[in-house]
C-alpha positions in Angstrom: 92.3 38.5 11.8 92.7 41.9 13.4 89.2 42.6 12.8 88.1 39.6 15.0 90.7 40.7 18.0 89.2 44.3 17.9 85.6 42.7 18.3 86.5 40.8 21.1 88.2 43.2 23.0 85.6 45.6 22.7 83.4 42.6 24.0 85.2 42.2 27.6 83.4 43.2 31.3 85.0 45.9 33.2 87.5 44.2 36.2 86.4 45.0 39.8 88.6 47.8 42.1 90.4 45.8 44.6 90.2 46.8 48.1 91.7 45.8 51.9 90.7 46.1 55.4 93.5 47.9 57.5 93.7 47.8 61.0 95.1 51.6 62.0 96.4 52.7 65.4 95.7 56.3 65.7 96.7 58.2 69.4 94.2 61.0 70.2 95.3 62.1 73.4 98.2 61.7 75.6 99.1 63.3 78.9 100.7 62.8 82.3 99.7 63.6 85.7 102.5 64.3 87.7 102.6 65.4 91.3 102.2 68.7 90.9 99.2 68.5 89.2 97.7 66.8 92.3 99.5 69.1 95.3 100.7 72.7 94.7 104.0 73.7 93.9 103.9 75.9 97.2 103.2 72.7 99.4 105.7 70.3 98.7 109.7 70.1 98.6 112.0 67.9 96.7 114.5 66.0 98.8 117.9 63.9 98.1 116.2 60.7 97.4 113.0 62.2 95.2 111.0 61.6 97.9 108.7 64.7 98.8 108.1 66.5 101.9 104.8 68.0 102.3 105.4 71.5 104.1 102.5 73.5 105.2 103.3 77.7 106.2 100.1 78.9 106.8 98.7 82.1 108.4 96.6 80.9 111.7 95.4 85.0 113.0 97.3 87.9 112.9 96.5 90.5 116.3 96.4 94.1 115.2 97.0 95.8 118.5 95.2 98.9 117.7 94.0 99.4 121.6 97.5 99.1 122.3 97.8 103.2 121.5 94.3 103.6 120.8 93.4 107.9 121.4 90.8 109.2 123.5 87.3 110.1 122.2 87.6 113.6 123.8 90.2 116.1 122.5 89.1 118.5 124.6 86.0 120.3 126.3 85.8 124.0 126.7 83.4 126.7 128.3 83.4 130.4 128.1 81.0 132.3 130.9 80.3 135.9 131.1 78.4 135.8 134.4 81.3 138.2 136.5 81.3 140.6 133.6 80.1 143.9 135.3 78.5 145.8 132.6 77.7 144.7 128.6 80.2 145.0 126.2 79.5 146.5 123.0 80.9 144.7 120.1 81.3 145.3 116.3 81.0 142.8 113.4 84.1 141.2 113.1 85.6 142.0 116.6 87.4 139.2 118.8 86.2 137.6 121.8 88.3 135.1 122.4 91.3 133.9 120.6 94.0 131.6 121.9 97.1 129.5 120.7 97.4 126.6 123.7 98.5 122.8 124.2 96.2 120.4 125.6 97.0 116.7 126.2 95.1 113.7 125.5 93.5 111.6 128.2 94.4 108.1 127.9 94.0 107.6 131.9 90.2 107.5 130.2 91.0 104.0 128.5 92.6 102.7 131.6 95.8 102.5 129.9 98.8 103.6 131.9 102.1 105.2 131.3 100.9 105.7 127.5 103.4 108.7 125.9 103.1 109.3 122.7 105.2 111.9 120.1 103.9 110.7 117.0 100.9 109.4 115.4 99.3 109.3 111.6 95.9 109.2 111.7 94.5 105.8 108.9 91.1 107.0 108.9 88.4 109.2 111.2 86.3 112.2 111.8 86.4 115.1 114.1 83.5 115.8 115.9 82.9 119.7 116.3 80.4 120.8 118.8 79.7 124.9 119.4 77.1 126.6 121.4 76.3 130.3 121.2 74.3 131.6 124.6 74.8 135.0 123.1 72.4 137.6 121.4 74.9 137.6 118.4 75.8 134.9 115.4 79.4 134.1 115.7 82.3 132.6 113.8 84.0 130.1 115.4 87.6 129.3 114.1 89.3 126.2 115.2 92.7 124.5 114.4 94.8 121.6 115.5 98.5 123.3 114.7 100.2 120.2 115.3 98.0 118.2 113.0 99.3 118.5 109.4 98.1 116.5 106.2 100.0 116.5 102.8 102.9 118.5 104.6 101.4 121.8 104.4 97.9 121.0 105.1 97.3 122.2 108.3 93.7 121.1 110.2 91.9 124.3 110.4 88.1 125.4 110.2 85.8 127.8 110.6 81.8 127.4 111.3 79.4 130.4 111.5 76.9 129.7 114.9 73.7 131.2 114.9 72.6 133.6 118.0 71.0 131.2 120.6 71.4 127.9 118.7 74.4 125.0 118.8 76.0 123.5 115.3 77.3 119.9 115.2 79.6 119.3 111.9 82.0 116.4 111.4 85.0 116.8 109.5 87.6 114.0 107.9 90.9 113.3 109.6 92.1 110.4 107.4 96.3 111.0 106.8 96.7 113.4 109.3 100.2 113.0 110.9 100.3 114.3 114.5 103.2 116.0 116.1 102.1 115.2 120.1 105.6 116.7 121.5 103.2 120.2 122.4 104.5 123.8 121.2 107.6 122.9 122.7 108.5 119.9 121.7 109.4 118.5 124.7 106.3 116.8 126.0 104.3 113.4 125.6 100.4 113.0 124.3 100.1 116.9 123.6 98.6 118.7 120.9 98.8 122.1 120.2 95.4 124.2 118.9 94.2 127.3 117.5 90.6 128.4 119.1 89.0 131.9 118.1 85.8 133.2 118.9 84.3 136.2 116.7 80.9 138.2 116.2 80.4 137.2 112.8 81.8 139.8 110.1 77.7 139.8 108.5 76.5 140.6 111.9 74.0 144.0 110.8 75.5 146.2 113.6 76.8 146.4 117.2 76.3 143.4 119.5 76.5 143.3 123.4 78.0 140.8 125.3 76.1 140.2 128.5 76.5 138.2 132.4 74.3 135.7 131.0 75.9 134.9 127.9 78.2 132.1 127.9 79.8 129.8 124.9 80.9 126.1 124.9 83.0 124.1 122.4 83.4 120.3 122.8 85.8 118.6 120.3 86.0 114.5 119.8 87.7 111.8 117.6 85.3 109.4 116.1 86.1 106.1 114.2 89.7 106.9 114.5 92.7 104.4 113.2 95.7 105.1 114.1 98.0 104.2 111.0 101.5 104.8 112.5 102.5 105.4 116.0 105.7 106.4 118.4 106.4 106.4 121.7 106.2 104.9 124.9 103.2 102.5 124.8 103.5 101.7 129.0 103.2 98.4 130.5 100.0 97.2 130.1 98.2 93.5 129.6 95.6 93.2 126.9 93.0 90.4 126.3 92.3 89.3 123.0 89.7 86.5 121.7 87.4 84.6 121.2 88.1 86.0 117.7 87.5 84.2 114.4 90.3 84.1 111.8 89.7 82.4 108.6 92.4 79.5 107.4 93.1 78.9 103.6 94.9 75.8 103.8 92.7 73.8 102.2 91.0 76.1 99.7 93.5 75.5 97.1 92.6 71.6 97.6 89.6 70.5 96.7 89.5 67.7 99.0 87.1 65.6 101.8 89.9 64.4 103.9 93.2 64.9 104.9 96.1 63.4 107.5 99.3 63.5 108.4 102.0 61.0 109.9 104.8 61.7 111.8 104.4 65.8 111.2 106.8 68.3 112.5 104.9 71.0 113.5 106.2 74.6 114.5 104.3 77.6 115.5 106.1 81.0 113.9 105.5 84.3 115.9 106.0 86.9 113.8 106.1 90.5 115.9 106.0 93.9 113.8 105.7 95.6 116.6 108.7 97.7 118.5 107.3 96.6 121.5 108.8 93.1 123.4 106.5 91.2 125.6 105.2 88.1 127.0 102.7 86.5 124.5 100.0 83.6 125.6 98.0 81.3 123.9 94.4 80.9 126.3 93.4 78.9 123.6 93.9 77.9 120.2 90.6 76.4 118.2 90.3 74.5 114.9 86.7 74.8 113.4 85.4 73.0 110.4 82.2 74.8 109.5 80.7 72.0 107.1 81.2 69.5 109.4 80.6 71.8 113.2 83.7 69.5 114.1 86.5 71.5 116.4 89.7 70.1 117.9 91.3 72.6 121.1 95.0 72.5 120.8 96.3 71.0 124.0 99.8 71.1 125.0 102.6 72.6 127.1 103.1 75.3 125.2 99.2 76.5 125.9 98.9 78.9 128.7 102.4 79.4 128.6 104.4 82.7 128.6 106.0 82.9 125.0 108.8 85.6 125.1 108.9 87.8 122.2 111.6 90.7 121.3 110.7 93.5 119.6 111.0 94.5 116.2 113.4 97.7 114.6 113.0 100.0 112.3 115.3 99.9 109.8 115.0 103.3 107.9 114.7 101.4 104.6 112.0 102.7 102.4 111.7 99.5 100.8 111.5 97.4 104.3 110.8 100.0 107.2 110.2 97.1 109.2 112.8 94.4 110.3 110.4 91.5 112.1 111.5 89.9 115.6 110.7 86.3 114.3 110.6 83.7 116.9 109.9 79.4 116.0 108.4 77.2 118.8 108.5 73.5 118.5 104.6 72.2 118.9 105.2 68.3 117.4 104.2 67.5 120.9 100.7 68.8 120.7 98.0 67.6 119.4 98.3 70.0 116.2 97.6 67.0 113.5 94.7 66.5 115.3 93.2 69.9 114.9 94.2 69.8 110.7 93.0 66.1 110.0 89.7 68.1 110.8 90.2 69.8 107.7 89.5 73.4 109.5 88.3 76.6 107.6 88.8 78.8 110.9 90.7 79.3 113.8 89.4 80.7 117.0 92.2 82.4 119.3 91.9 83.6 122.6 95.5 85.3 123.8 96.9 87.5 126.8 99.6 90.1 125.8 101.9 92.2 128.2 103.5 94.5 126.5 106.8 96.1 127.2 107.8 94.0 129.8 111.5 95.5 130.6 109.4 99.5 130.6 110.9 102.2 128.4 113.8 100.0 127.2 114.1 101.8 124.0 114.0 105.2 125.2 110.5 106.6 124.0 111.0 104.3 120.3 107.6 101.8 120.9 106.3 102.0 117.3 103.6 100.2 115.8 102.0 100.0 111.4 98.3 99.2 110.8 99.4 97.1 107.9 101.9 95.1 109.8 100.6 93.4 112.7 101.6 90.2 115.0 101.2 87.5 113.5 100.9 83.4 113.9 101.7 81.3 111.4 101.3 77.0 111.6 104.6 75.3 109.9 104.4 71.8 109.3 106.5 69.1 107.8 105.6 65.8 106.6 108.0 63.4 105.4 106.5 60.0 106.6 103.4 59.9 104.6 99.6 61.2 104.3 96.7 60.1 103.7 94.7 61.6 101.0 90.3 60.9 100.9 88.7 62.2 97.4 90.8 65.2 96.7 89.2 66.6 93.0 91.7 68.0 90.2 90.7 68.7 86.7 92.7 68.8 83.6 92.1 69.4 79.7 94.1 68.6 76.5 93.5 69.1 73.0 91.9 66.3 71.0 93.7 64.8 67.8 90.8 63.3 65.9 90.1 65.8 63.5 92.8 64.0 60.9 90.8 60.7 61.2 89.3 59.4 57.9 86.1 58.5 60.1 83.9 57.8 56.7 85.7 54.7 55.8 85.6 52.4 59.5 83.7 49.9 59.4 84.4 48.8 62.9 86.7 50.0 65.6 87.0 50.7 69.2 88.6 53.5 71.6 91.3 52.0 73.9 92.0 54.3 76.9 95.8 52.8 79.0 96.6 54.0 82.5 99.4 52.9 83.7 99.4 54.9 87.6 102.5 55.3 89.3 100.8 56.4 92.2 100.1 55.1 95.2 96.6 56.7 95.1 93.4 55.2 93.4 91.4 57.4 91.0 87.8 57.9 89.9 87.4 59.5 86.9 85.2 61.1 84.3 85.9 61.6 80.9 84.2 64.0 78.2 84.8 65.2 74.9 84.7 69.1 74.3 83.8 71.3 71.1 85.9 74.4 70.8 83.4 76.2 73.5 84.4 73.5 75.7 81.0 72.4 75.7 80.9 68.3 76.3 79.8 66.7 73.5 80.1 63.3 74.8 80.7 61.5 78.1 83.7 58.5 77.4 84.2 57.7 81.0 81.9 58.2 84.1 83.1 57.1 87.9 85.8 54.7 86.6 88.3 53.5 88.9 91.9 53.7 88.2 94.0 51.0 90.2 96.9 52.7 92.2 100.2 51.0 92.3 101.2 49.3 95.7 104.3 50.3 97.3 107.0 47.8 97.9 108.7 47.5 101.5 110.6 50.4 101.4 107.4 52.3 101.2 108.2 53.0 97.5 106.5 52.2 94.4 108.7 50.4 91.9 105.9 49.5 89.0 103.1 51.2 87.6 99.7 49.7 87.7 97.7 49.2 84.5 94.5 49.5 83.9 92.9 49.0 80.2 89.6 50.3 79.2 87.5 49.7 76.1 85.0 51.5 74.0 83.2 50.3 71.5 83.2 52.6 68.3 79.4 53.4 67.7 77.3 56.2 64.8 77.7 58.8 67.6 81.0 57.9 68.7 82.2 58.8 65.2 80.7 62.2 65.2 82.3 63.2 68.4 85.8 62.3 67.9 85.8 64.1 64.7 84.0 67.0 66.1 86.3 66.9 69.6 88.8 69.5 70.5 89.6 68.6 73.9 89.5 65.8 76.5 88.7 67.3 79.6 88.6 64.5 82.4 88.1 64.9 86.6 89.8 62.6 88.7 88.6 61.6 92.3 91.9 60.6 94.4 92.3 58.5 97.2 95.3 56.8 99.2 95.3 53.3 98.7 93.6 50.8 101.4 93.3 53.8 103.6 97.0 53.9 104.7 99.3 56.9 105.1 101.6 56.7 101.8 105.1 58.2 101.3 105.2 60.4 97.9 108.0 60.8 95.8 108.8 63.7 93.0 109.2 60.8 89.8 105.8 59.3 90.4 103.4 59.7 87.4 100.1 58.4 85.8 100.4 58.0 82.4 97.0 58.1 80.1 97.0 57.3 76.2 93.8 57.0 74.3 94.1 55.3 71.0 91.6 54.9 68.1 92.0 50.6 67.0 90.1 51.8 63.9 89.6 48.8 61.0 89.7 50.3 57.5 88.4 49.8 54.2 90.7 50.9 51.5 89.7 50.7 47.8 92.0 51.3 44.8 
């Protein structure tokens, strides 16, 4: 009997492995957009009742007033004749002609600029033009010095050029960070510097030298290219024309965006004067250019062509702000100014009329003006009633989960991408998978529009819209979600139906993309 049982059993077919089909949700990417991932922290504000104020503090122009205190070309010219001389004089090598310590003043009357008195002045950047001619029958060294001009503290300007017999040199020579003491050897005066000037029969001269009636000697001196980096003084009373100039605006460059409006803006135009000089400021015109489009929008309004007082500013002494602004707001809601940046401009063109020290030498010779810190305009704007927003671009990326995905064993499956918008914008969007280059791999989504949510009648949006989309889980799909390391997507935005919408701080769109994988699972 146990003989027959052993046969038998070793007679019996092995029993097929039992298997199942599993359906498997599997989430391989999951972000947010939130608001400030469409608009810049630096451009909106948070208020009370989460609902968000747009606020726009832009830099229209700035005016660097460098002609307000600009110097003369000419320091000086000087000639030397020896026509009354009643015999030759002999000289040796080395012996002194001429040598003389003297103040000289600047011309400004040359610039047509009146009352100008200046003590101090550093010199940004420049040249010295050095001219000598030598009408005599020996070479000579020519010495020359600005005493009053002094670089590094101790630096004083000095040189010394050797001038052939009969010929003229022409040298230039740097004057960058040169700080100018214009108060003359006494230190009383206004616009005068004080100079070194010698005249010498070269020390290589090969013997005696005479000097004769017909010799003569001329030395001009000139500022070229000069900036004036600092300056103190009195700066007169004087009206200077400014424009048409061209001052690039940023506003938008941080927005990738083909259209742009405002409702119900506040707008403010900030005057910001660096300058220790008060005076009457006007606007001749103010011009908003869009160079794509060759659109521009004049502002127009009562405050154009209007005298717009504004104080001086003070030094404070403070090494770490040397400068305490005069900072004065004018209300321009009035104008047209939403006009001019529904344009979407890229430029400004300004043309304004400045009269400077308008009370005269109120502060008692202290006018004082920086390069670095100029007037300047600046746009404010606040927008709490709504905007209207026409294909802005943003662009995110997040990492991929796929790589964990048993992708071997699906038999069938699709890719389920949820939006549920908060917004009340619409978006079109694109949708690729990246390697670890961030090089796309695939393309999920191409112009797909995400429905925006419609605000109720309190202009705020109470529920999300939804929008499903569905893929279809091919060969090639497989490969790329296992290969994936991000999702990097571009979303076109747009207000919906065209309409000015109020934005609030909570609103978000939501995206979830989710592998509904089917599964085959043998034991």
């Amino acid at each position: 009997m146990f003989l027959i049982i052993v046969a038998f059993s070793g007679c019996q077919k092995e029993r097929p492995h039992p298997s199942w089909n599993v359906d498997l949700l599997a989430p391989l990417l999951i972000d947010t957009v939130k608001i400030s991932d469409i608009i810049s922290d630096t451009l909106i504000e948070g208020n009370p009742d989460n609902s968000i104020t747009f606020v726009f503090d832009k830099k229209l122009y700035e005016v660097n007033v460098d002609s307000l205190v600009m110097l003369p070309d000419t320091l000086f010219s000087w000639s030397f004749s020896l026509q009354y001389l009643p015999n030759p004089i002999p000289l040796e090598p080395g012996d002194t002609i001429i040598e003389e310590i003297f103040d000289w003043p600047l011309d400004f009357s040359s610039f047509h600029i009146e009352g100008v008195e200046l003590e101090n002045a550093v010199i940004r950047s420049g040249e010295i033009k050095f001219e000598v001619l030598d009408q005599s029958e020996g070479d000579l060294l020519c010495v020359f010095g600005i005493n009053s001009a002094v670089r590094n503290e101790a630096d004083t300007f000095m040189i010394a050029e050797k001038v052939p017999a009969g010929q003229n040199i022409d040298e230039t020579y740097d004057f960058s960070k040169y700080r100018l003491d214009l108060r003359g050897s006494e230190g009383i005066e206004y616009n005068m510097l004080n100079y070194y000037l010698a005249l010498i029969l070269h020390p290589d001269e090969q013997g005696t030298v005479y000097l004769n009636p017909a010799d003569s000697f001329a030395i001009n001196i000139y500022f070229e290219n000069i900036v004036i980096d600092y300056a103190k003084g009195y700066f007169g009373q004087n009206t200077f024309g400014f424009g048409p100039e061209l001052y690039d605006f940023s506003l938008f460059d941080d927005l990738e965006i083909s259209g742009f409006s405002m409702k119900d803006a506040t707008i403010f135009l900030r005057i910001e004067n660096n300058y220790g000089v008060e005076g009457l400021f006007k606007i001749i015109e103010l011009l908003a250019i869009n160079s794509s489009t060759n659109e521009t929008v004049p502002l127009q309004g009562e405050m154009v062509d209007s005298n717009l007082f504004i104080d001086r500013a003070v030094q404070t002494g403070n090494g770490l702000q040397i400068i305490e602004p005069f900072i004065q707001t004018y209300d321009f809601s009035n104008s047209n100014f939403t006009d001019m940046i529904e344009i979407m401009p890229d430029k400004f063109s300004y043309t304004i009329k400045i009269q400077s020290n308008i009370f005269g030498d109120s502060t008692n010779h202290n006018n004082f003006f920086y390069y670095d810190e100029p007037i300047r305009v600046y746009m404010e704007a606040e927008v709490t009633q709504g905007v209207k927003i026409e294909d802005m671009f943003i662009e995110k990326r997040e990492t991929w989960n796929g790589e964990g995905v048993k992708l071997d064993n699906i038999t069938e499956g699709r890719l389920i991408l949820i939006f549920k918008n908060g917004f009340p914008f619409s978006f079109d969007m694109n949708l690729f998978l990246e390697n670890e280059t961030m090089e796309t791999i695939d393309t999920l989504l191409y112009d797909a529009f995400i429905t925006g949510a419609q605000p109720g009648a309190d202009q705020k949006v109470e529920e999300p819209a939804e929008t499903r989309i569905s893929i279809v889980l091919t060969d090639n799909l497989k490969k790329s979600i296992k290969e994936a390391k991000y999702g990097y997507y571009e979303l076109l935005i747009n207000s919906i139906d065209d309409e000015h919408v109020k934005i609030y701080s909570d609103y978000i769109m939501e995206l979830k993309i989710n592998g509904d994988f089917q599964f085959i699972i043998e034991q």
